[in-house]
C-alpha positions in Angstrom: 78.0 65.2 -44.1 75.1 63.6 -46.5 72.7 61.5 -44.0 70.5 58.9 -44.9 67.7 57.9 -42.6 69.0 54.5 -40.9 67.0 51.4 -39.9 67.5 50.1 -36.0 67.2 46.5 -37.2 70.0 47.0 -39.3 72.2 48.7 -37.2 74.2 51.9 -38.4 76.5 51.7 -41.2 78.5 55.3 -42.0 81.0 55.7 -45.0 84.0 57.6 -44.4 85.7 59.0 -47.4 88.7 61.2 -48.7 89.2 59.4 -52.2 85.8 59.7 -54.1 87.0 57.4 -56.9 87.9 54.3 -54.4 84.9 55.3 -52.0 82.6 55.2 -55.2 82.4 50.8 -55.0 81.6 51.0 -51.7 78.1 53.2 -52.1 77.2 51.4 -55.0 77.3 48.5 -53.1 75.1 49.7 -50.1 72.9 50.9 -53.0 72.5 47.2 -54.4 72.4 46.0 -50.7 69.5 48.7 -50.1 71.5 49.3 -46.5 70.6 52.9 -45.2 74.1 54.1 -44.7 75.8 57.9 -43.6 78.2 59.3 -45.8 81.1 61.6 -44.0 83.4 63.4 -46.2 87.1 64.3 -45.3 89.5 66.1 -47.5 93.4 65.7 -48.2 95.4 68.3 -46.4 97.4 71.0 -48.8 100.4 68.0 -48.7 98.2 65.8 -50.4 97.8 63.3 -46.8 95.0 62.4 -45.1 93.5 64.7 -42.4 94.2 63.7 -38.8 90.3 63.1 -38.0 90.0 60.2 -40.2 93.6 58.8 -38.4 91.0 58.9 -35.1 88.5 56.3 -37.2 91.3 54.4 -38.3 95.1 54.7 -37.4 96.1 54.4 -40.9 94.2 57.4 -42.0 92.6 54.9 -44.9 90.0 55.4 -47.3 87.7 54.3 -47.4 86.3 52.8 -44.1 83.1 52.2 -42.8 81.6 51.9 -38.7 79.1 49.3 -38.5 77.1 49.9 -35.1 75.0 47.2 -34.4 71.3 47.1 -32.5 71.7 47.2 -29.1 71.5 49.6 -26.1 75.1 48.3 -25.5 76.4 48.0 -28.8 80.3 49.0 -30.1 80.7 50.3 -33.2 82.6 47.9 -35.8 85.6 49.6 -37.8 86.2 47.6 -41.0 89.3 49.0 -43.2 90.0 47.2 -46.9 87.8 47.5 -49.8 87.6 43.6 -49.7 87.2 42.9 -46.3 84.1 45.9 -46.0 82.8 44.0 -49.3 82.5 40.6 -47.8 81.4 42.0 -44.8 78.6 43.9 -45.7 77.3 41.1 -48.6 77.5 38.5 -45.5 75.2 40.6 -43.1 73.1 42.6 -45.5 73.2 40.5 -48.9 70.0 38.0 -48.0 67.8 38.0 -50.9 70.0 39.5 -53.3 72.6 37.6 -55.5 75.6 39.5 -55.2 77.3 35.9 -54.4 77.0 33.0 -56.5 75.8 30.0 -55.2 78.4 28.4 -52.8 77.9 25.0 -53.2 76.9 22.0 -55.9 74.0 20.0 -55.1 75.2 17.3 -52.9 78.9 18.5 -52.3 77.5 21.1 -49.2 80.8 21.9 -47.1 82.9 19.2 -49.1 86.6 20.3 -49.9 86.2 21.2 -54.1 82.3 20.9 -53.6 82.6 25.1 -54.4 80.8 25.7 -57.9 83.3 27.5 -60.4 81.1 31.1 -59.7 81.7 31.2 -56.3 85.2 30.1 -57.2 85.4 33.2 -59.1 83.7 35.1 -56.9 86.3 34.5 -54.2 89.1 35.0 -56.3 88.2 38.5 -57.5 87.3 39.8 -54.0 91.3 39.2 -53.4 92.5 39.7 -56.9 91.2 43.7 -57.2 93.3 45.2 -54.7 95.9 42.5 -54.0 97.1 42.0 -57.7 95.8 44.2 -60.1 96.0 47.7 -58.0 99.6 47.7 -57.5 100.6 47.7 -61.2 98.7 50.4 -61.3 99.6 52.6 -58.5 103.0 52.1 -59.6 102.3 53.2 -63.0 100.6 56.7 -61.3 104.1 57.1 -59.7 106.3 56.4 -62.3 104.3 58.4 -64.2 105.0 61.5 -61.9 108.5 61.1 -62.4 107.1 62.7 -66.2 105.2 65.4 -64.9 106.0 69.7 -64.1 106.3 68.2 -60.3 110.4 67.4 -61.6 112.3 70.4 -61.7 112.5 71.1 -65.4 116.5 71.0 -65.2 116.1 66.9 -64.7 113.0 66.1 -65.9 114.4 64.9 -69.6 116.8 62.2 -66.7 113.8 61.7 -64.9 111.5 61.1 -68.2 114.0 58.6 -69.9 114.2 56.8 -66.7 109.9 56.4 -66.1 109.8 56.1 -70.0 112.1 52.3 -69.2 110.3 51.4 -66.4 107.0 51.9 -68.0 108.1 49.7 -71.5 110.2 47.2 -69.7 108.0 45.8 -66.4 104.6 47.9 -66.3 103.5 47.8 -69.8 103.9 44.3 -69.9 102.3 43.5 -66.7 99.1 45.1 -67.8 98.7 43.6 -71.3 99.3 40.4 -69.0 96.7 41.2 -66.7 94.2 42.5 -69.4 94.7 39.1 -71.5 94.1 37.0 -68.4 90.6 39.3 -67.9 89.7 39.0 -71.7 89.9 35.4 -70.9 88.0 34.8 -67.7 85.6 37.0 -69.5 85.2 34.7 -72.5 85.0 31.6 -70.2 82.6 33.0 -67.4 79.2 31.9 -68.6 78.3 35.4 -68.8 78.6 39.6 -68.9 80.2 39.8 -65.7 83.6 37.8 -64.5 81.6 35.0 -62.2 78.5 34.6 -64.1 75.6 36.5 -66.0 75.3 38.3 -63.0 76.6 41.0 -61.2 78.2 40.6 -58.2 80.3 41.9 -55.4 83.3 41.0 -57.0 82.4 43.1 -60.2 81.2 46.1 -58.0 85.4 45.3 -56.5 86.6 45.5 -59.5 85.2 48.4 -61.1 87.3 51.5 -59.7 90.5 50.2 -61.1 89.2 49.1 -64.3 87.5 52.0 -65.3 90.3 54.6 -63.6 92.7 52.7 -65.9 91.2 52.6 -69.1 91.9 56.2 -69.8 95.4 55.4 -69.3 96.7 52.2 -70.4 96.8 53.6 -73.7 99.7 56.1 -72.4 101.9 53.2 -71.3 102.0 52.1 -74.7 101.3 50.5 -78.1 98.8 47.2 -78.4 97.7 45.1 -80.6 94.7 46.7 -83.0 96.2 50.2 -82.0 94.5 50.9 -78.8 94.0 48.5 -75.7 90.0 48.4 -76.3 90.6 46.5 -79.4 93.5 44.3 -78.2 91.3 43.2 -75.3 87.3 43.6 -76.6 86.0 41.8 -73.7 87.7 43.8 -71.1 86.2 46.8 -73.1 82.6 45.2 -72.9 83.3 44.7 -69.1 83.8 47.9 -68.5 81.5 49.9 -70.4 78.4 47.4 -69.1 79.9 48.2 -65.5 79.4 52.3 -66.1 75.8 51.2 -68.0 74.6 49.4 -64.4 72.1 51.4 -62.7 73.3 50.7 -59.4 76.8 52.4 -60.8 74.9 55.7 -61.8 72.8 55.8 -58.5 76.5 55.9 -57.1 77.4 58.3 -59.4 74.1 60.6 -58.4 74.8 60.3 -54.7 78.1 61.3 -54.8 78.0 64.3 -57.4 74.9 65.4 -54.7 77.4 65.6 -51.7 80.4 66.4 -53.2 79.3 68.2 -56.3 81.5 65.9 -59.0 82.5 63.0 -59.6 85.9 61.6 -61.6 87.0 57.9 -61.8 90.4 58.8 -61.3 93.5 56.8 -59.5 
């Protein structure tokens, strides 16, 4: 375990990890929040499955998952699962001062139904969006994708390839040049670099891991427009190379090739 001194007035906040890649967000969001945080490492068993110590954080055994322990003689320790649900935690007790959310409200419409400016709109949206719409299409396509790999008996694999090579043209090719065509244009409407605004925020910090694990492989599903997906989607491509430019993304990057000596943005 990687310790970083904490501050009593802000209470304790420890990472737990066992994926790198999805754990990755969540420091370079303490490192934009400037929250003094503890990183503890776990590792996946020989099966490839979480370790029983992280099942006694969280019964799940997810990754990752962070312990909040408040100020206080008496205080309980706080055990927030969901990549989303840690986000908007952490920006709502440690995000004063910074502008990781957009503006809430228009002048004059202050807790009015519809009085939300289109950022913040946004802003919600994508914190829900990342893992709730866009990560299943492509954990799917890392599974079918298996069915293609030396982990098939060799005697099946042509059955097994014809069949992931189907599902891949048919349904989850198609679903990501839909999803990538709706992010080119929320990109080209957004006021900005980033999908809310001109600046950075939560949201973008979300949806980094499973843009930038997926851009080395969208390609593989398929042929797009231009020849490659970068060109059939520029904006995307803009997205995600300013996301791996932000210096908050290579201080992540730093902290976690110091404790666990590498680092790949991998699904």
């Amino acid at each position: 375990m990687a310790a970083v001194a904490t501050s009593e007035d802000q209470g304790k906040v420890t990472l737990y990890w066992l994926s790198q890649s999805r754990s990755q967000r969540i420091v370079w969001l303490l490192e934009e929040l400037g929250v003094p945080y503890d990183l503890e490492i776990f590792h996946r068993t020989k099966a490839r499955l979480a370790p029983p110590e992280l099942e006694k954080i969280h019964p799940l055994g997810k990754s990752p998952v962070i312990s909040v322990l408040p100020p206080g003689p008496d205080a309980k320790p706080i055990v927030i699962a969901e990549s989303g649900a840690m986000t908007e935690y952490l920006v709502d007790h440690y995000g004063k001062g910074k502008n990781l959310e957009p503006k809430r409200w228009r002048d004059g419409m202050e807790g009015k139904v519809g009085g939300e400016t289109e950022a913040w709109m946004r802003y919600r949206y994508y914190m829900h969006y990342a893992e709730g719409s866009l990560m299943p299409n492509l954990v799917m396509g890392l599974v079918i994708g298996t069915l293609k790999s030396t982990t098939v008996p060799f005697f099946i694999r042509p059955i097994t390839t014809v069949v992931a090579n189907k599902i891949i043209a048919q349904f989850l090719l198609p679903t990501a040049k839909k999803h990538l065509a709706f992010l080119n244009e929320q990109l080209a409407t957004s006021g900005g670099r980033y999908l809310c605004s001109d600046e950075l925020t939560a949201a973008d910090i979300l949806m980094s891991f499973p843009l930038i694990a997926a851009s080395g492989r969208w390609n593989d599903m398929g042929d797009f427009e231009g020849g490659s997906w970068d060109k059939a989607y520029p904006k995307v491509k803009e997205y995600v190379d300013l996301l791996q430019q932000n210096e908050g993304y290579k201080r992540s990057i730093a902290k976690i090739e110091e404790v666990d000596g590498k680092f790949s943005p991998s699904l």
